[in-house]
C-alpha positions in Angstrom: -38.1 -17.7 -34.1 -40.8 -18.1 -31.5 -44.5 -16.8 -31.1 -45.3 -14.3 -28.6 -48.4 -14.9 -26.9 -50.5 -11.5 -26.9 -54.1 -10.8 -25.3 -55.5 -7.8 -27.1 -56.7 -6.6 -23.5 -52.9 -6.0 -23.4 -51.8 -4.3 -26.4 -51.6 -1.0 -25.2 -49.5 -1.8 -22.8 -47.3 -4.2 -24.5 -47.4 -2.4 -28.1 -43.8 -0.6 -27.4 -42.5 -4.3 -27.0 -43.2 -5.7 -29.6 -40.7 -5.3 -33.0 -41.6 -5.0 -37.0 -41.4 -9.1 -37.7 -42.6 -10.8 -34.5 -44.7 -13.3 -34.9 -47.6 -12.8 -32.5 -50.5 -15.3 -31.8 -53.0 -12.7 -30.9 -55.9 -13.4 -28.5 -59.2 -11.6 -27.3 -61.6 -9.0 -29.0 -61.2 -7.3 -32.1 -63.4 -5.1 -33.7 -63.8 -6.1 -37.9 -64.4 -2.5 -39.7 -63.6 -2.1 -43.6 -64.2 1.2 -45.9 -68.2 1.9 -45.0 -67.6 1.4 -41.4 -65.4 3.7 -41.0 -66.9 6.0 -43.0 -69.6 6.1 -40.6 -66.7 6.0 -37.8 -66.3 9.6 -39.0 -70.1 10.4 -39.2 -70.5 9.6 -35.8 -67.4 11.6 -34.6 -68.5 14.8 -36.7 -71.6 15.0 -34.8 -69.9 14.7 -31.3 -71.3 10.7 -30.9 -69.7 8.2 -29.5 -68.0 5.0 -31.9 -70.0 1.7 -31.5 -67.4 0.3 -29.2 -64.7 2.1 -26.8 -61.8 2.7 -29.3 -59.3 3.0 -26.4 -57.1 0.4 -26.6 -59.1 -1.4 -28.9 -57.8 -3.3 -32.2 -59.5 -3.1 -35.5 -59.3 -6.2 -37.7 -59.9 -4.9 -41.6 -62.1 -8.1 -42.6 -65.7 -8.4 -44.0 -66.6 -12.1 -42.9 -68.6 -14.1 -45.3 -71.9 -15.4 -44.5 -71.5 -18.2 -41.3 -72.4 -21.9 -42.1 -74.0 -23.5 -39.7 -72.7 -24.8 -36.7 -69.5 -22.2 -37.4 -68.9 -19.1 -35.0 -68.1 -17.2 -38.5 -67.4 -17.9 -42.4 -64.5 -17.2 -44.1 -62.4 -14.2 -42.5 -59.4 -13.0 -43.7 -58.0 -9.5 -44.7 -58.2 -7.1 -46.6 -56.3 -4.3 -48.1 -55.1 -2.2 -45.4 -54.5 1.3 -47.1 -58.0 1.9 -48.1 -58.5 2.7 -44.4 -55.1 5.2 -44.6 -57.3 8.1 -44.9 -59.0 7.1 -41.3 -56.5 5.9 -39.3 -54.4 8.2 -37.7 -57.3 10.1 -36.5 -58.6 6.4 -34.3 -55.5 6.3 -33.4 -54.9 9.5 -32.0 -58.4 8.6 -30.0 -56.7 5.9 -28.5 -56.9 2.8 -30.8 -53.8 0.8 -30.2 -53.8 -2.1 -32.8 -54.9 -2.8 -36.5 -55.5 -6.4 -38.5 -54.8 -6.0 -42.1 -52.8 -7.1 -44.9 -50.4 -4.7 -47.2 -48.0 -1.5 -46.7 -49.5 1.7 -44.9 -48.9 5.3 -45.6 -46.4 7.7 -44.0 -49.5 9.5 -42.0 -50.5 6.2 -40.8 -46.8 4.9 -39.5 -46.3 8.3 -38.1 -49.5 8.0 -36.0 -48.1 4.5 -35.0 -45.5 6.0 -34.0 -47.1 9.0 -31.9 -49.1 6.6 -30.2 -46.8 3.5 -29.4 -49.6 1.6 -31.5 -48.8 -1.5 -33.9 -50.0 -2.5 -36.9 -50.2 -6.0 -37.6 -50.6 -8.3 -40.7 -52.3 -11.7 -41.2 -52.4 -14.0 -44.0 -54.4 -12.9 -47.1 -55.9 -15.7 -49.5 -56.3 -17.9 -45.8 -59.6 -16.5 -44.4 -60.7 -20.0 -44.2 -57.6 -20.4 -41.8 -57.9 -17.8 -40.3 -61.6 -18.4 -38.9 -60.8 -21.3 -37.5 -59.2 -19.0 -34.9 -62.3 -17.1 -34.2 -64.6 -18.5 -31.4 -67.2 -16.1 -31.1 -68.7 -12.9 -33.7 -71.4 -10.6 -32.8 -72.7 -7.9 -34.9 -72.6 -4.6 -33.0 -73.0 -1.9 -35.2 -74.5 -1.0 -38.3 -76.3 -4.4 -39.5 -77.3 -2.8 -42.8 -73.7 -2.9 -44.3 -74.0 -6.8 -44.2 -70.9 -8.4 -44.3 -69.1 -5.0 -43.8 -70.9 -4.3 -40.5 -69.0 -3.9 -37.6 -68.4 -7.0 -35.3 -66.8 -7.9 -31.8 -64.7 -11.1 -32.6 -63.0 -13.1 -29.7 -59.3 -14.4 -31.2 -57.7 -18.0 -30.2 -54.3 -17.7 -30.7 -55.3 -15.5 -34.5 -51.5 -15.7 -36.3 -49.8 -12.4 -37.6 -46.7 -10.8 -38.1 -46.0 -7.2 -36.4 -46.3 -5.3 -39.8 -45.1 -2.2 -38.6 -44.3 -1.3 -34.9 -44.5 1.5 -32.4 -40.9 2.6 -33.0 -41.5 3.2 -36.7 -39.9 0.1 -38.2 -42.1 -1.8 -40.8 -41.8 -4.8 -43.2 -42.6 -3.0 -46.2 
């Protein structure tokens, strides 16, 4: 089975093409946003504000980075657990967001938004975070600094591996 090269500035375009078990080397920014983050997601949108970067078309990688060694663009970064963000999702993605990063299954409300919104979820290798930086060339805090490690960042991908997890027509691995 081959890779499909994706740029992220393409995914909400390409989402409906892609199928639950491609393989995907994924390139471009990403957005890293766990639990707090989008807890405040949902602050901000109560109060009529704006999210910290343009959700439209964006993709949201769920990943808290460890602290960067020197001379390294970002420490360890792999995923986490996917469904603690269930309760969040569909609403980003009804606002336009078109791709998310994680590891693990997803709830019906979540693959039904997916669905609604030709969106994809995709997973990457947990327990590899140490791999999987090695595909990160840039990270830039951009919102909410106080949350440390859980802050939001804009990451720029190299050719970052996952699998299509669950796709815009429904289908999923789990």
């Amino acid at each position: 089975m081959s890779e499909i090269k994706l740029l992220t500035s393409e995914l909400k375009e390409k989402a409906s093409t892609l199928h639950a078990g491609d393989r995907v080397l994924l390139s471009g920014v990403v957005y890293t946003a766990r639990d707090a983050a989008h807890k405040r997601f949902f602050e901000l949108l109560s109060k009529g504000e704006d999210l910290p970067f343009d959700i439209d078309g964006a993709c949201i990688y769920y990943c808290g980075p460890t602290p960067t060694p020197e001379g390294l663009p970002i420490g360890s970064a792999g995923p986490t657990t996917s469904s603690r963000m269930d309760p969040y999702a569909p609403k980003l993605l009804d606002l336009g967001l078109s791709g998310m990063i994680g590891k693990g299954a997803r709830n019906e409300a979540v693959n039904d938004a997916l669905k609604r919104n030709k969106a994809v979820y995709f997973a990457a290798i947990g327990g590899a975070g140490a791999l999987c930086s090695k595909c990160i060339t840039s990270c830039e805090v951009i919102a909410f600094s106080d949350l440390g490690c859980e802050s939001v960042k804009r990451l720029v991908l190299e050719d970052f591996p996952v699998v299509v997890a669950t796709d815009s027509f429904g289908d999923t691995l789990y």
